[in-house]
C-alpha positions as CSV (number, residue, x, y, z in Angstrom):
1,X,-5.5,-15.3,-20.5
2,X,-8.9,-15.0,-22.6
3,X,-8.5,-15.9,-26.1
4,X,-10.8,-14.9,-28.9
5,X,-9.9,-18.0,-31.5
6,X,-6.2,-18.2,-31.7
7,X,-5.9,-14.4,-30.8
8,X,-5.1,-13.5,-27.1
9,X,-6.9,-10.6,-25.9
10,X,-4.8,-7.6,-25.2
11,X,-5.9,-4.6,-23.9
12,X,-5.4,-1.6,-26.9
13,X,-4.7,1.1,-24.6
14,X,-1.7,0.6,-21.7
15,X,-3.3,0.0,-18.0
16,X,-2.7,3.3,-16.2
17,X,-3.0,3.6,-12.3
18,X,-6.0,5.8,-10.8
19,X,-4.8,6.9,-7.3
20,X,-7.2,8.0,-4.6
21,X,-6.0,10.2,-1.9
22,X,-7.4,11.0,1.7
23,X,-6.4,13.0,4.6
24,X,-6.7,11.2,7.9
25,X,-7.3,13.5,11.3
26,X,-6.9,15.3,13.7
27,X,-6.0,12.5,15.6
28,X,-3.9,12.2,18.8
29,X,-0.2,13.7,19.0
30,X,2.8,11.4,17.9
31,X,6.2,11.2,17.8
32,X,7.0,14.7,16.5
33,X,3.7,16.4,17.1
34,X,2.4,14.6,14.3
35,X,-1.6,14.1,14.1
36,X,-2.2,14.3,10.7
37,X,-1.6,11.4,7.6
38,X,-2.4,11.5,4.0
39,X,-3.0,8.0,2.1
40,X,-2.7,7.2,-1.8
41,X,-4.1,4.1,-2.6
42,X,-3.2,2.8,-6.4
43,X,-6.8,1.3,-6.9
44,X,-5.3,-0.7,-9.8
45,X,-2.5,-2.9,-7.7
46,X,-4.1,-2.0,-4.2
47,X,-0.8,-0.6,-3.2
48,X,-0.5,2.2,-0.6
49,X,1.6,5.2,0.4
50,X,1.2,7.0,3.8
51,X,3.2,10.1,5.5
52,X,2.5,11.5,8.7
53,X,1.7,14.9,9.0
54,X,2.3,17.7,11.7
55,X,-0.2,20.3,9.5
56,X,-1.8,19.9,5.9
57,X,-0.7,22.5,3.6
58,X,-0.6,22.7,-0.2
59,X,3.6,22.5,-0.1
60,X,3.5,18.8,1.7
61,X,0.8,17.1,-0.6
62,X,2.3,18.4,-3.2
63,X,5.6,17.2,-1.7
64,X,3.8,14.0,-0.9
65,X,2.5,13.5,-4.7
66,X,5.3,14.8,-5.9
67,X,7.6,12.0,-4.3
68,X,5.2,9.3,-3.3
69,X,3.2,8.9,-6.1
70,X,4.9,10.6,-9.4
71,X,8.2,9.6,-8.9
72,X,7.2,6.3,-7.5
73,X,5.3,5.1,-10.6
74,X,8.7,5.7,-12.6
């Protein structure tokens, strides 16, 4: 860790995650007509979150934030 004399530097605010978030497709049928995926990727820890999608609508990536990334940071 970086010192400044006998001081360690510490960051004054808290590290937050920034998530980005991309919808993948059409791409061929799966297993359950699936041909769509969304992806969140924590840019911070480089850790990644994926769910397979039959059709986009606003109810699943909200769903998907909701689960995957809100109440996965917790």
């Amino acid at each position: 860790m970086p010192t400044i004399g006998n001081m360690p530097h510490i960051p004054t605010e808290p590290l937050t995650p920034i998530w980005g978030l991309d919808l993948i497709g059409p791409m061929s049928q799966g297993k359950g007509q699936v041909k769509y995926a969304v992806v969140a990727v924590d840019y911070f820890t480089k850790w990644v979150e994926v769910e397979a999608l039959v059709t986009i609508t606003t109810a699943r990536m909200e769903d998907f934030v909701w689960t995957h990334i809100y109440l996965g940071s917790l």
